[in-house]
PDB file of N, CA, C and O in Angstrom:
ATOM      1  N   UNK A   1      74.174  76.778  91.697  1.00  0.00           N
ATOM      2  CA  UNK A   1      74.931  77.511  92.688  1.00  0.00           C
ATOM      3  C   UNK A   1      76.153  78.126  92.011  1.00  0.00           C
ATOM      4  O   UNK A   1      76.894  77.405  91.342  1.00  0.00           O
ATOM      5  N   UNK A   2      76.444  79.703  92.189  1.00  0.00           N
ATOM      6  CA  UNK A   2      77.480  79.855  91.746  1.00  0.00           C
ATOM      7  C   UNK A   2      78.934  79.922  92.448  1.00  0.00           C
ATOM      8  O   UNK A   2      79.022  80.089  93.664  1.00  0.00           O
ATOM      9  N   UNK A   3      79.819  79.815  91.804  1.00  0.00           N
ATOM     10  CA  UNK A   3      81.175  79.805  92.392  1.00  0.00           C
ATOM     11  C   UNK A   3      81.953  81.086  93.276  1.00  0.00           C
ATOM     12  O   UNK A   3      81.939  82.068  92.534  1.00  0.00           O
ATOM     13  N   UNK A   4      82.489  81.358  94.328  1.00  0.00           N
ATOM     14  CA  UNK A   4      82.772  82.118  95.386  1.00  0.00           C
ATOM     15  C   UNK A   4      83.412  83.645  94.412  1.00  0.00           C
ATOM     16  O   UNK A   4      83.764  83.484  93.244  1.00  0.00           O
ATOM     17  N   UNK A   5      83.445  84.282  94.716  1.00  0.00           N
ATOM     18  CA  UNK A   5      83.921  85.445  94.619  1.00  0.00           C
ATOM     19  C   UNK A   5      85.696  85.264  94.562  1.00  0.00           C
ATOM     20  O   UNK A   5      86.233  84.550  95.409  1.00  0.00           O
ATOM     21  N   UNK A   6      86.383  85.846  93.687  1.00  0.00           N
ATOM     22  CA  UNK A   6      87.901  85.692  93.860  1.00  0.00           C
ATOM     23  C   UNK A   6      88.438  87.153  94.545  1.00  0.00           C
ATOM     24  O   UNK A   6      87.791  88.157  94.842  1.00  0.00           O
ATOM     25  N   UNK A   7      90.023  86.829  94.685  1.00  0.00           N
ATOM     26  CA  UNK A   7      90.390  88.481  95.644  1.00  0.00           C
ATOM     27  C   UNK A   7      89.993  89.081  94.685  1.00  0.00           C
ATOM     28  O   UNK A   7      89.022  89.822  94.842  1.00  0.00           O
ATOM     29  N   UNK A   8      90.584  88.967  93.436  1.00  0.00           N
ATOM     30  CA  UNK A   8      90.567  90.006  92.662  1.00  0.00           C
ATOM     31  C   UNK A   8      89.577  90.470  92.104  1.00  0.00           C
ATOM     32  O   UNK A   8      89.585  91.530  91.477  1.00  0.00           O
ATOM     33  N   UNK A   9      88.296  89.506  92.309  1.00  0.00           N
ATOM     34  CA  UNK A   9      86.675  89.936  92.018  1.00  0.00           C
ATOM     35  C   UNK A   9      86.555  90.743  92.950  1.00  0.00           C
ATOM     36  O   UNK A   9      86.688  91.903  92.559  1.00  0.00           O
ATOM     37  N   UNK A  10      86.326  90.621  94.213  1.00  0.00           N
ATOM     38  CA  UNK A  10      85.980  91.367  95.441  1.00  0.00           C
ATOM     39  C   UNK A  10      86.573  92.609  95.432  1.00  0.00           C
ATOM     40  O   UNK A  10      85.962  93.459  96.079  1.00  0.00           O
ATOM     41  N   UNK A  11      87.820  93.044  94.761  1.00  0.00           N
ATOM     42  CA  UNK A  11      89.382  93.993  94.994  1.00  0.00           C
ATOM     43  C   UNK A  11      88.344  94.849  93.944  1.00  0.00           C
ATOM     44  O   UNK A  11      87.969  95.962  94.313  1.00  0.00           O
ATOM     45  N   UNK A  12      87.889  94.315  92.638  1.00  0.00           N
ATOM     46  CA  UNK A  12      87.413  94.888  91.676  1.00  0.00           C
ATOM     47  C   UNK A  12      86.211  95.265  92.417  1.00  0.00           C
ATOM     48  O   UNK A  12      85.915  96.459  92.426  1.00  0.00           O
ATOM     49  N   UNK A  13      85.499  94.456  93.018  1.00  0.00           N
ATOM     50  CA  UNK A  13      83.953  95.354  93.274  1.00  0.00           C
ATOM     51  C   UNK A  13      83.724  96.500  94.216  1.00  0.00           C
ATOM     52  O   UNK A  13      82.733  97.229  94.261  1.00  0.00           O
ATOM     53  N   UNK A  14      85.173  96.550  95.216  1.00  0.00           N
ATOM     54  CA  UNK A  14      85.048  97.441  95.777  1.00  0.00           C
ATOM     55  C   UNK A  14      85.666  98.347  95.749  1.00  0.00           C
ATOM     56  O   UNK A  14      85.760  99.102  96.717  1.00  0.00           O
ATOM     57  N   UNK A  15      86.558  98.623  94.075  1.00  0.00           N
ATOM     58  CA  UNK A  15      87.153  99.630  94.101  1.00  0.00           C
ATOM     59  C   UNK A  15      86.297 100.911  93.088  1.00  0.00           C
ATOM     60  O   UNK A  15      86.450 102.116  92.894  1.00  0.00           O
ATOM     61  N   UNK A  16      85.205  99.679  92.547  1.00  0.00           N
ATOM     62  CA  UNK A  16      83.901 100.290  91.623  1.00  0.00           C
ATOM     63  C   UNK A  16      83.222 101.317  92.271  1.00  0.00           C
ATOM     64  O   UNK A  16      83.109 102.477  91.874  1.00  0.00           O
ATOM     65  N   UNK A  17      82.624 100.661  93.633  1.00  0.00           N
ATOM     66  CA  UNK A  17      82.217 101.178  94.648  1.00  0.00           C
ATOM     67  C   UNK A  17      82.844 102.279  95.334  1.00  0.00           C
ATOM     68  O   UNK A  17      82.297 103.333  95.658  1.00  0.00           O
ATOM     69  N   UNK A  18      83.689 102.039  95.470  1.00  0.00           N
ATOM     70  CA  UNK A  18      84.639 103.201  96.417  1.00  0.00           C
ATOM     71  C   UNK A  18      85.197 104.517  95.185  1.00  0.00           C
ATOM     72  O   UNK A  18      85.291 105.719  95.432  1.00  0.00           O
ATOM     73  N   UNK A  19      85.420 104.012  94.214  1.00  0.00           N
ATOM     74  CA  UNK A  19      85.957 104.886  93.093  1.00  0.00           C
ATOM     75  C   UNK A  19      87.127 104.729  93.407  1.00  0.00           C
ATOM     76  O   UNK A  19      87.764 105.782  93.450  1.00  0.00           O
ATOM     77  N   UNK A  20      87.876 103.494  93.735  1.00  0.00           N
ATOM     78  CA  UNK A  20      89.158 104.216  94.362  1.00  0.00           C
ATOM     79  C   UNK A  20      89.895 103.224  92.817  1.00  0.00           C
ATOM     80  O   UNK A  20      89.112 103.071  91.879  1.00  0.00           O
ATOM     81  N   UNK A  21      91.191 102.688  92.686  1.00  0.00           N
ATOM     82  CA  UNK A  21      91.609 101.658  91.714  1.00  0.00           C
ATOM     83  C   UNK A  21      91.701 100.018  92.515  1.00  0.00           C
ATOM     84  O   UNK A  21      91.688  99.654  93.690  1.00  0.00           O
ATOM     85  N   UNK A  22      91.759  99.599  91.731  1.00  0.00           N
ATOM     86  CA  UNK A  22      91.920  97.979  92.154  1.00  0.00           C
ATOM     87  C   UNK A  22      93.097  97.430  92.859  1.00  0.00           C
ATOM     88  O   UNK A  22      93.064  96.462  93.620  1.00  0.00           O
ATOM     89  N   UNK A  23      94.341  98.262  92.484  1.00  0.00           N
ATOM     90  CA  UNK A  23      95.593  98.326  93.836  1.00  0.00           C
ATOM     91  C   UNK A  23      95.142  98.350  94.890  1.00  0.00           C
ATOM     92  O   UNK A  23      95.152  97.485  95.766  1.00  0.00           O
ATOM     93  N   UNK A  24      94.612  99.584  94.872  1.00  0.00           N
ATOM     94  CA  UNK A  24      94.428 100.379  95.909  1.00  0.00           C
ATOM     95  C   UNK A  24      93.198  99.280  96.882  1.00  0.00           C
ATOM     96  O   UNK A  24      93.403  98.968  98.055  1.00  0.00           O
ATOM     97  N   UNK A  25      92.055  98.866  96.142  1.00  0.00           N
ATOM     98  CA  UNK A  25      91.678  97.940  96.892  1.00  0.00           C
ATOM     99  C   UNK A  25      91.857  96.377  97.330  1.00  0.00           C
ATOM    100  O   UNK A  25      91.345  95.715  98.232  1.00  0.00           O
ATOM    101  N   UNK A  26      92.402  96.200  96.739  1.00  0.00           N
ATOM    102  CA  UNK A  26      93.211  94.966  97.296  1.00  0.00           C
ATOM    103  C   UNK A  26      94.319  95.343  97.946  1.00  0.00           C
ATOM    104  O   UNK A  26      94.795  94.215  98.071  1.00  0.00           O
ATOM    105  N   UNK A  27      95.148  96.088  98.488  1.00  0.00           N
ATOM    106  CA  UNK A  27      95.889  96.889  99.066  1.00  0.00           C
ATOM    107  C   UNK A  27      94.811  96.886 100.271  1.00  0.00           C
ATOM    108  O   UNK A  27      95.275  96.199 101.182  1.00  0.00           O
ATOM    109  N   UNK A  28      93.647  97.361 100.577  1.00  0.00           N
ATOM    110  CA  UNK A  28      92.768  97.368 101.850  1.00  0.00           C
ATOM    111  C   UNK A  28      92.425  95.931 102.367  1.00  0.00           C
ATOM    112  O   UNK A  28      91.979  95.701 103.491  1.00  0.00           O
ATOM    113  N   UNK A  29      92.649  95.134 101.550  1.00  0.00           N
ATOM    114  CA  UNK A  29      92.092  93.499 101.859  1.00  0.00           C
ATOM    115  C   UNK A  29      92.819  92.992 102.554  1.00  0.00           C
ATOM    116  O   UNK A  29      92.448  92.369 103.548  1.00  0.00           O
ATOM    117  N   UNK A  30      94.807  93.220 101.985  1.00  0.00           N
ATOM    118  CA  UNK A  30      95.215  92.764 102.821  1.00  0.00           C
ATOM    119  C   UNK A  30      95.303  93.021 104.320  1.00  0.00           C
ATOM    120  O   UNK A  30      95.217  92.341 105.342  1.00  0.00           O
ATOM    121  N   UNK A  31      95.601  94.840 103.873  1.00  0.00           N
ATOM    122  CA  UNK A  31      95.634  95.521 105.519  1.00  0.00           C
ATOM    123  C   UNK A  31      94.385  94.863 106.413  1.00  0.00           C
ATOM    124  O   UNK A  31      94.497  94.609 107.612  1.00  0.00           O
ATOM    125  N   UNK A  32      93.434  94.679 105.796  1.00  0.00           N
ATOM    126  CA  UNK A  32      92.568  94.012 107.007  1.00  0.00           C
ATOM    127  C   UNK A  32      92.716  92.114 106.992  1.00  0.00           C
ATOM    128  O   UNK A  32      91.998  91.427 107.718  1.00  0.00           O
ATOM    129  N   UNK A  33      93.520  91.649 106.260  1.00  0.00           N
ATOM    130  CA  UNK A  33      93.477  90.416 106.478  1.00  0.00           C
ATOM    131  C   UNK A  33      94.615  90.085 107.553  1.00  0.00           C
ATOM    132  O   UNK A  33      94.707  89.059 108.227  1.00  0.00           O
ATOM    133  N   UNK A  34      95.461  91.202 107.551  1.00  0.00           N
ATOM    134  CA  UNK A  34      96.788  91.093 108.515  1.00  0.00           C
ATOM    135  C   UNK A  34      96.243  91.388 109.907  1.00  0.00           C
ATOM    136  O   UNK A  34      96.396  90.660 110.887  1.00  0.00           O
ATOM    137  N   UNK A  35      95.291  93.078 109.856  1.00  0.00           N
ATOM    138  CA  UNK A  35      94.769  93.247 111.436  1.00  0.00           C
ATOM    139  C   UNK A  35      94.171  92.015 112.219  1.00  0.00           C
ATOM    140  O   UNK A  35      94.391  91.675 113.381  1.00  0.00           O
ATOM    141  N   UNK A  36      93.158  91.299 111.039  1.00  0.00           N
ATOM    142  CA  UNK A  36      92.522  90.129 111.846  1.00  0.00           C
ATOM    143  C   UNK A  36      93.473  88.789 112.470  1.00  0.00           C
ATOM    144  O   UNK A  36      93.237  88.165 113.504  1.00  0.00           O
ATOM    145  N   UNK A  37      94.512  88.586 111.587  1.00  0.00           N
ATOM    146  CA  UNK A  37      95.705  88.125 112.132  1.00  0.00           C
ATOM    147  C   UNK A  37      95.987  88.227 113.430  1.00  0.00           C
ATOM    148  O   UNK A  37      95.840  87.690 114.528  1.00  0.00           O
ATOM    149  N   UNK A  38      96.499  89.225 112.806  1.00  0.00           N
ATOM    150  CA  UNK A  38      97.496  89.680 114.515  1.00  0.00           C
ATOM    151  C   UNK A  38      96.455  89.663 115.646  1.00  0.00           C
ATOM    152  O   UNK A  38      96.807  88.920 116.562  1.00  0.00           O
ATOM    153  N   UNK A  39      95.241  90.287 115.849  1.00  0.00           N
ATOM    154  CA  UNK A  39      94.300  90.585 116.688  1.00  0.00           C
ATOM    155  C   UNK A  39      93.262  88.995 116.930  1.00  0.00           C
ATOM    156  O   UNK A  39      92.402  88.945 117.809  1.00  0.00           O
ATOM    157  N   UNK A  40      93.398  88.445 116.492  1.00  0.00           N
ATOM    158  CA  UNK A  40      92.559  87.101 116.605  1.00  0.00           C
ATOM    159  C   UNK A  40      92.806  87.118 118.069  1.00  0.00           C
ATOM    160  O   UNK A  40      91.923  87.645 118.745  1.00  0.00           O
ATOM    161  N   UNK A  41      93.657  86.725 118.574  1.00  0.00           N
ATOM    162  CA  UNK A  41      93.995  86.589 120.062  1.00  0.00           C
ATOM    163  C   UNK A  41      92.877  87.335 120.896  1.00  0.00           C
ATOM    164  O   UNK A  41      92.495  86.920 121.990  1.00  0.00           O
ATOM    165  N   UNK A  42      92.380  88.493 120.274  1.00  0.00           N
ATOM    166  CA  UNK A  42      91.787  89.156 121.753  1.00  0.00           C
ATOM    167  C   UNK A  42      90.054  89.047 120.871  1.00  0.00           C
ATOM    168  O   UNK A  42      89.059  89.110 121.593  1.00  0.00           O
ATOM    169  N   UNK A  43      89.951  88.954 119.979  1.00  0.00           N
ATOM    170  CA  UNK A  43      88.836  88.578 118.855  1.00  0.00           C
ATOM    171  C   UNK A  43      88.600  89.784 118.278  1.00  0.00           C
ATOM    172  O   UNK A  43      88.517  90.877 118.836  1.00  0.00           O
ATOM    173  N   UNK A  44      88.459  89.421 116.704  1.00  0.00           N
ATOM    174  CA  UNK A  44      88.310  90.636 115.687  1.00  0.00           C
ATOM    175  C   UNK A  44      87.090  90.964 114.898  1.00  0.00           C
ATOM    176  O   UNK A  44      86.592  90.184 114.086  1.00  0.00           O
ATOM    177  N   UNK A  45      86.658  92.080 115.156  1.00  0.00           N
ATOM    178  CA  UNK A  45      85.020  91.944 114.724  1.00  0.00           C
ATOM    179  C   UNK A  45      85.083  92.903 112.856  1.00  0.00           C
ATOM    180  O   UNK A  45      85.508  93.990 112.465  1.00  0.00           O
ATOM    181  N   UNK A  46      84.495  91.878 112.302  1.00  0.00           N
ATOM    182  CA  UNK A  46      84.390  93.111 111.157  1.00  0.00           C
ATOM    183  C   UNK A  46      82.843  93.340 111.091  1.00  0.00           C
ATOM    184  O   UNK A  46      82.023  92.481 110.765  1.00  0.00           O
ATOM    185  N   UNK A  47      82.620  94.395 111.384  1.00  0.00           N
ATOM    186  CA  UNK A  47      81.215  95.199 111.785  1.00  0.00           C
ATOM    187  C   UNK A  47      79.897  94.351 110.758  1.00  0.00           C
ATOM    188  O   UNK A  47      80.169  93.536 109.876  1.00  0.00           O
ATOM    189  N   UNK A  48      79.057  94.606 110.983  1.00  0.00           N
ATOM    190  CA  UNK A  48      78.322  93.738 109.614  1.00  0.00           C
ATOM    191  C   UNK A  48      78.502  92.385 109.333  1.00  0.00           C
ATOM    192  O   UNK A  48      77.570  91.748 108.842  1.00  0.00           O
ATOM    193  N   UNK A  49      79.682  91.806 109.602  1.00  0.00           N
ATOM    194  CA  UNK A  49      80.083  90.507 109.223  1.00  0.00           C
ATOM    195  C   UNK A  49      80.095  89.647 110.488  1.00  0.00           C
ATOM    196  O   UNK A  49      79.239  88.774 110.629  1.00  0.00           O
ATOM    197  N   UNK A  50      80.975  89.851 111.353  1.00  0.00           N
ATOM    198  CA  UNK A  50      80.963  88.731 112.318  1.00  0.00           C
ATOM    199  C   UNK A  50      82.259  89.126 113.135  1.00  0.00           C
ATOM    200  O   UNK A  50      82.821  90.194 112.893  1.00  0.00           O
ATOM    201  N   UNK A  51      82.816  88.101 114.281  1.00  0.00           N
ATOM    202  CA  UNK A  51      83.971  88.204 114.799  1.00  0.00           C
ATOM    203  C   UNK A  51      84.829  87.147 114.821  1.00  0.00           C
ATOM    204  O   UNK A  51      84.147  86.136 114.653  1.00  0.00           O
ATOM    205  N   UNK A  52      86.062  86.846 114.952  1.00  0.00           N
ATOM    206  CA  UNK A  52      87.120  86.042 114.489  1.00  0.00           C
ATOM    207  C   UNK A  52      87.712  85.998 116.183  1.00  0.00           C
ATOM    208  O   UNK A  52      88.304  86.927 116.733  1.00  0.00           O
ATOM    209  N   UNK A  53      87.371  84.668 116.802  1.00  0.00           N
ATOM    210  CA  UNK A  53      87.811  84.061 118.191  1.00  0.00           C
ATOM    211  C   UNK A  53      88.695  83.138 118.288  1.00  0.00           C
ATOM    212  O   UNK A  53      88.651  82.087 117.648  1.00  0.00           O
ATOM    213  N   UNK A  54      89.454  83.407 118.984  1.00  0.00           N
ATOM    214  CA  UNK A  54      90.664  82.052 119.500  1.00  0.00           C
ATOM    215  C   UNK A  54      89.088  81.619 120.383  1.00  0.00           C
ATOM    216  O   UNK A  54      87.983  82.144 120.517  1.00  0.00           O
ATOM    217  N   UNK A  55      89.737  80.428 120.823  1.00  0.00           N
ATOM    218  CA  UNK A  55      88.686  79.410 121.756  1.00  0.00           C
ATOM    219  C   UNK A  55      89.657  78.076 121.786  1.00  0.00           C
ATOM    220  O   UNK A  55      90.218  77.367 120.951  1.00  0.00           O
ATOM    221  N   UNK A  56      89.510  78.148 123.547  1.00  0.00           N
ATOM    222  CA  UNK A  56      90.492  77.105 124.086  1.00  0.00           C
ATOM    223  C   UNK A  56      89.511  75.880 123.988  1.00  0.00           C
ATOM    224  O   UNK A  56      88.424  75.904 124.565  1.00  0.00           O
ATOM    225  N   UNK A  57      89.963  74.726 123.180  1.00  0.00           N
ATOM    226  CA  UNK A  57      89.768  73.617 123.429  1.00  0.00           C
ATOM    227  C   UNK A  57      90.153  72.376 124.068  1.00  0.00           C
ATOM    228  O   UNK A  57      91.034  71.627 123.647  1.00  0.00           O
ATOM    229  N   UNK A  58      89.103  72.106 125.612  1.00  0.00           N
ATOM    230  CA  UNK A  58      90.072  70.934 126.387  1.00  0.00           C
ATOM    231  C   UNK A  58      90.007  69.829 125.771  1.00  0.00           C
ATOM    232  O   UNK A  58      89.390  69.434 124.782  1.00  0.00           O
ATOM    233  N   UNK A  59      91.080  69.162 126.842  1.00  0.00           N
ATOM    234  CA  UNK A  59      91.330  67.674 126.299  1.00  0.00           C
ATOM    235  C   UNK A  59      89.987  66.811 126.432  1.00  0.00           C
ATOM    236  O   UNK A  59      89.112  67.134 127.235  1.00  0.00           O
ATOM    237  N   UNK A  60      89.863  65.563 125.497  1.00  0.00           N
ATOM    238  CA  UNK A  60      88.665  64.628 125.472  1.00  0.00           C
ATOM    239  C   UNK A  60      88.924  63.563 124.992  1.00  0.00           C
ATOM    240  O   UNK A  60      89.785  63.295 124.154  1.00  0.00           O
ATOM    241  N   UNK A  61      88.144  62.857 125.531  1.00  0.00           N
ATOM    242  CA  UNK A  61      88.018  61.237 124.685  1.00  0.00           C
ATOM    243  C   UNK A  61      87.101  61.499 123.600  1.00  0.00           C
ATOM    244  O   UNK A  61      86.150  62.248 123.375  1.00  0.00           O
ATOM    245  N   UNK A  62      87.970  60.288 122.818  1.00  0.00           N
ATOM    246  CA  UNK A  62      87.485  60.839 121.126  1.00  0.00           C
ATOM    247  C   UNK A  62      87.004  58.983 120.823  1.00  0.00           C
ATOM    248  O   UNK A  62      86.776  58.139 121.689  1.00  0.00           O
ATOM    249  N   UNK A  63      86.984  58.875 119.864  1.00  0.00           N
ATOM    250  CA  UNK A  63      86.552  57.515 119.779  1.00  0.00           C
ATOM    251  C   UNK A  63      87.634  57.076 118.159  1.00  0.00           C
ATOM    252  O   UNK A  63      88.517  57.903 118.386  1.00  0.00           O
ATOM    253  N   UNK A  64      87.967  56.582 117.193  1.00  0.00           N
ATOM    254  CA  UNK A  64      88.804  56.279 116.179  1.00  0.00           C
ATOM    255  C   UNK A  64      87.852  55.723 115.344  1.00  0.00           C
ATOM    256  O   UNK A  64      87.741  54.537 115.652  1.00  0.00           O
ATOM    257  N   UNK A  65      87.114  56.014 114.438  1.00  0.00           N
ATOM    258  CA  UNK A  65      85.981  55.413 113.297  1.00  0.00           C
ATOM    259  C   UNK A  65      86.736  54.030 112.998  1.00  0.00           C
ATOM    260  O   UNK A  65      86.157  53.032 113.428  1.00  0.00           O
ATOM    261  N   UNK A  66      87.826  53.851 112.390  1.00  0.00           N
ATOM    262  CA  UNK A  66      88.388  52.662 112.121  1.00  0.00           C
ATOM    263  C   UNK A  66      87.649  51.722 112.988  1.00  0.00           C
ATOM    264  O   UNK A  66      86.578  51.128 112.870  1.00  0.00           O
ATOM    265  N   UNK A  67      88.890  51.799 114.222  1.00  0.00           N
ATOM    266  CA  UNK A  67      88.451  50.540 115.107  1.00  0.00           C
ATOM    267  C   UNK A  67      87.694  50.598 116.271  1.00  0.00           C
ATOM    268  O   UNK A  67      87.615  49.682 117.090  1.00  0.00           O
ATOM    269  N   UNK A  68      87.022  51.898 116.359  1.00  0.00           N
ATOM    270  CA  UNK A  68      86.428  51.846 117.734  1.00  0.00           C
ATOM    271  C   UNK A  68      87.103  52.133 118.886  1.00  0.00           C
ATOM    272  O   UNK A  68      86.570  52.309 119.982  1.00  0.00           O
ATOM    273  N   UNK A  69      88.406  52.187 118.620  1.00  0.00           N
ATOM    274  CA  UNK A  69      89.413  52.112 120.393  1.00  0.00           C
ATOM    275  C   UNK A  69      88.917  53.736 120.569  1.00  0.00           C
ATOM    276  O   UNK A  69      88.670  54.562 119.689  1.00  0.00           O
ATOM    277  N   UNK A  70      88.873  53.854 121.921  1.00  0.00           N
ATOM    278  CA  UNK A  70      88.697  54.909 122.480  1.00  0.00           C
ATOM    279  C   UNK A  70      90.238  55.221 122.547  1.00  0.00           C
ATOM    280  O   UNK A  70      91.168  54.465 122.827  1.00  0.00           O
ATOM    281  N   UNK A  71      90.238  57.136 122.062  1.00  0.00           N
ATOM    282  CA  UNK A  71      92.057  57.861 121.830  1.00  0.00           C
ATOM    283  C   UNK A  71      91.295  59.239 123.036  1.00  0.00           C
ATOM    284  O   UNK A  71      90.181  59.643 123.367  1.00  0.00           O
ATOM    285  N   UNK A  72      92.926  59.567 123.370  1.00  0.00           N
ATOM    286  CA  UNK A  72      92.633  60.930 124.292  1.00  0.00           C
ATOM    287  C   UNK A  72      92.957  62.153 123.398  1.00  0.00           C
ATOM    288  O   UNK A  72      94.175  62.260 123.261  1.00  0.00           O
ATOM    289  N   UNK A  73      92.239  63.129 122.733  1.00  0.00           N
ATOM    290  CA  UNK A  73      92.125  63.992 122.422  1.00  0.00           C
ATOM    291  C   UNK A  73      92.549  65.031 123.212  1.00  0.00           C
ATOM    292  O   UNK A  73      91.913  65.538 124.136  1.00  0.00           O
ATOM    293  N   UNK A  74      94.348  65.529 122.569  1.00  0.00           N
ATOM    294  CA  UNK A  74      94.576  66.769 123.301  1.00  0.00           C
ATOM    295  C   UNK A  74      93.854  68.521 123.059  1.00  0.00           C
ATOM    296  O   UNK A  74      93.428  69.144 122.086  1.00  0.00           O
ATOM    297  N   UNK A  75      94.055  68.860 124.780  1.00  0.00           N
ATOM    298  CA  UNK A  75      93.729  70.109 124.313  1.00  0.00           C
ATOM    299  C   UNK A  75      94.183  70.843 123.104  1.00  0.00           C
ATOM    300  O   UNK A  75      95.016  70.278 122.396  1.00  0.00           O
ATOM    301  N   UNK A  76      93.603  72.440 122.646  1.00  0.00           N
ATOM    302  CA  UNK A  76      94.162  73.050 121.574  1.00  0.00           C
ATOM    303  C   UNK A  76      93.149  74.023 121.137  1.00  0.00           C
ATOM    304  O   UNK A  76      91.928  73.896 121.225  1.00  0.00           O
ATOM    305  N   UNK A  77      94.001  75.285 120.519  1.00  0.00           N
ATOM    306  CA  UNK A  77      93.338  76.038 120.671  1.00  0.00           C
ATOM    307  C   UNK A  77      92.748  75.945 119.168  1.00  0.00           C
ATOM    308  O   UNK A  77      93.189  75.053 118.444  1.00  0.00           O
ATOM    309  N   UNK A  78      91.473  77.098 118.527  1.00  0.00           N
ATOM    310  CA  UNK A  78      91.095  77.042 117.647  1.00  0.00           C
ATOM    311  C   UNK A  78      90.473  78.077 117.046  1.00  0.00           C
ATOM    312  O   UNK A  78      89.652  78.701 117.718  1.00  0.00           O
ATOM    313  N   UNK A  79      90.653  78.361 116.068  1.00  0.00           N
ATOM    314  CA  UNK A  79      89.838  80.086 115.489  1.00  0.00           C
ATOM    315  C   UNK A  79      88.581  79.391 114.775  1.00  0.00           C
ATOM    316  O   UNK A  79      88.429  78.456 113.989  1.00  0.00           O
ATOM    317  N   UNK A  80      87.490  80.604 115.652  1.00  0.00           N
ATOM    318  CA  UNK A  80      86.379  80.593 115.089  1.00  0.00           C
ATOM    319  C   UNK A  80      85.515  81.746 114.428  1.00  0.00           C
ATOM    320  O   UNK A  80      85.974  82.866 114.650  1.00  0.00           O
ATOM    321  N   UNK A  81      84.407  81.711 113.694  1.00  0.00           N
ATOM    322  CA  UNK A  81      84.226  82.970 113.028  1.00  0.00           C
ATOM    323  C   UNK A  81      82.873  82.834 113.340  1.00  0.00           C
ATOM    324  O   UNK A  81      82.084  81.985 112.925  1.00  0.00           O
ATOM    325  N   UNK A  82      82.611  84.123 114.422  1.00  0.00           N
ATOM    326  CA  UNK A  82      80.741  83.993 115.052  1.00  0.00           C
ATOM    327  C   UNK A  82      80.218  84.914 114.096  1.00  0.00           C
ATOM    328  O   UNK A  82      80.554  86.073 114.342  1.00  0.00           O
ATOM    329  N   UNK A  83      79.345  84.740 112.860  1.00  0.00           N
ATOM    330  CA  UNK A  83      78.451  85.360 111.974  1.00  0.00           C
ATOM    331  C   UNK A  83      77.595  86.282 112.794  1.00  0.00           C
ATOM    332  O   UNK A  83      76.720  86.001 113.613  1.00  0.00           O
ATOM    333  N   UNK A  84      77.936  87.170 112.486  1.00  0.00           N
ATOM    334  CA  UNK A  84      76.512  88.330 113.394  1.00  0.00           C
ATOM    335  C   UNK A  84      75.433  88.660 112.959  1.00  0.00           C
ATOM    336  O   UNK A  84      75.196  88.895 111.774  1.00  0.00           O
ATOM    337  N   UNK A  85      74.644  88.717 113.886  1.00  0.00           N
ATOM    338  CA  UNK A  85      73.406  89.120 113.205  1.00  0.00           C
ATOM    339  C   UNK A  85      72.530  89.602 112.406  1.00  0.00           C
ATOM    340  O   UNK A  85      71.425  89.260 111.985  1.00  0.00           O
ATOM    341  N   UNK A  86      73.577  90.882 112.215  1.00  0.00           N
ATOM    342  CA  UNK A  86      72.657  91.611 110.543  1.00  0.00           C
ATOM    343  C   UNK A  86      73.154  90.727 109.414  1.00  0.00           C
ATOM    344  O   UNK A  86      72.649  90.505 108.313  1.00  0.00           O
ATOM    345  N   UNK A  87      73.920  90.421 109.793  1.00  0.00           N
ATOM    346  CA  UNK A  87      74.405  89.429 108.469  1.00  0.00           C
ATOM    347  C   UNK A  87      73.690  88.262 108.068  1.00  0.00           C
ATOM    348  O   UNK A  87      73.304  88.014 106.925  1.00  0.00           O
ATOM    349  N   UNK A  88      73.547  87.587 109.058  1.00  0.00           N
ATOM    350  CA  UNK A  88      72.404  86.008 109.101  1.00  0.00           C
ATOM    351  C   UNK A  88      70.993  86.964 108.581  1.00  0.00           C
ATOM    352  O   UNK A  88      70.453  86.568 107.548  1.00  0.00           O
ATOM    353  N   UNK A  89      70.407  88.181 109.259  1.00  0.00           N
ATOM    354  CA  UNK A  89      69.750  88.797 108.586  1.00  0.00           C
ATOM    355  C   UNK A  89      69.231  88.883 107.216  1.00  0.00           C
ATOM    356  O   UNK A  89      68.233  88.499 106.607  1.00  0.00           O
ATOM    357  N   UNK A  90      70.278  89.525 106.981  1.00  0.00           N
ATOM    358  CA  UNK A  90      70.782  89.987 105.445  1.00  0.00           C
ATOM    359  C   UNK A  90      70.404  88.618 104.635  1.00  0.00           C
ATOM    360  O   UNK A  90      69.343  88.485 104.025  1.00  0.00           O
ATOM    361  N   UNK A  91      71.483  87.560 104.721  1.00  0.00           N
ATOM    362  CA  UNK A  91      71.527  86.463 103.697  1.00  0.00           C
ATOM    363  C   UNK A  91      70.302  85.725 103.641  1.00  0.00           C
ATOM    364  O   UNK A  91      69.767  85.374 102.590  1.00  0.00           O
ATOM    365  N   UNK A  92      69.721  85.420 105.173  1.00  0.00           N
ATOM    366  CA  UNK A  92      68.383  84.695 105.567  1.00  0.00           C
ATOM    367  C   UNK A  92      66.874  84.894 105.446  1.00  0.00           C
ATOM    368  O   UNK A  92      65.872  84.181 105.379  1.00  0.00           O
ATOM    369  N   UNK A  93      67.238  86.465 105.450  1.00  0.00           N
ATOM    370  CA  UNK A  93      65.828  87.258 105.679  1.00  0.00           C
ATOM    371  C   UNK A  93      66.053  87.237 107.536  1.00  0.00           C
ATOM    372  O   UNK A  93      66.799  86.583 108.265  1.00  0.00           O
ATOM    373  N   UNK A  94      65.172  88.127 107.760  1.00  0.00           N
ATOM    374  CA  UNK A  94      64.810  88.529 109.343  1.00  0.00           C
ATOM    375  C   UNK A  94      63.530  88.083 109.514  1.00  0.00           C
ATOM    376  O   UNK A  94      62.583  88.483 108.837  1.00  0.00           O
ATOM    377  N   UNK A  95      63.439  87.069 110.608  1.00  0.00           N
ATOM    378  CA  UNK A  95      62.257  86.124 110.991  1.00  0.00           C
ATOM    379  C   UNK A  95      61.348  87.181 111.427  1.00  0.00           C
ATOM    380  O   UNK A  95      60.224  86.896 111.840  1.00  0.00           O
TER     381      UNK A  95
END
């Protein structure tokens, strides 16, 4: 298995691609790492890839591995990232 892609791998592959320079694309990574930021709240889709959701989580009984005592698990919210379909596609093959 190989090891993940770095910014500056990714910054490089898509500035190959684009013809543009490697500033310049990592310069686009962030601008979209900030939109998804700020916009998480209402959920942020990057087309091809997936969307980025707040999701309210209620309160629950949880259980403590240690000792078994049953604890109350407060609500809270949580970001999630729903993989879309051409993508599961893409990586999986299409059934």
């Amino acid at each position: 298995m190989s090891k993940a892609l770095t910014k500056s791998q990714i910054a490089g592959a898509i500035a190959e691609k684009a013809e543009i320079s490697k500033k310049q694309a990592a310069a686009i990574l962030e601008i979209i790492a900030q939109l998804a930021y700020k916009n998480a709240k209402n959920s942020f889709t990057l087309p091809g890839l997936g969307k980025l959701v707040l999701v309210h989580r209620k309160a629950r009984l949880g259980r403590n591995p240690a000792t078994g005592e049953t604890i109350q698990i407060k609500a809270k919210k949580v970001v999630k990232f729903r993989v879309a379909k051409a993508a599961k596609d893409a990586i999986l093959g299409a059934k």
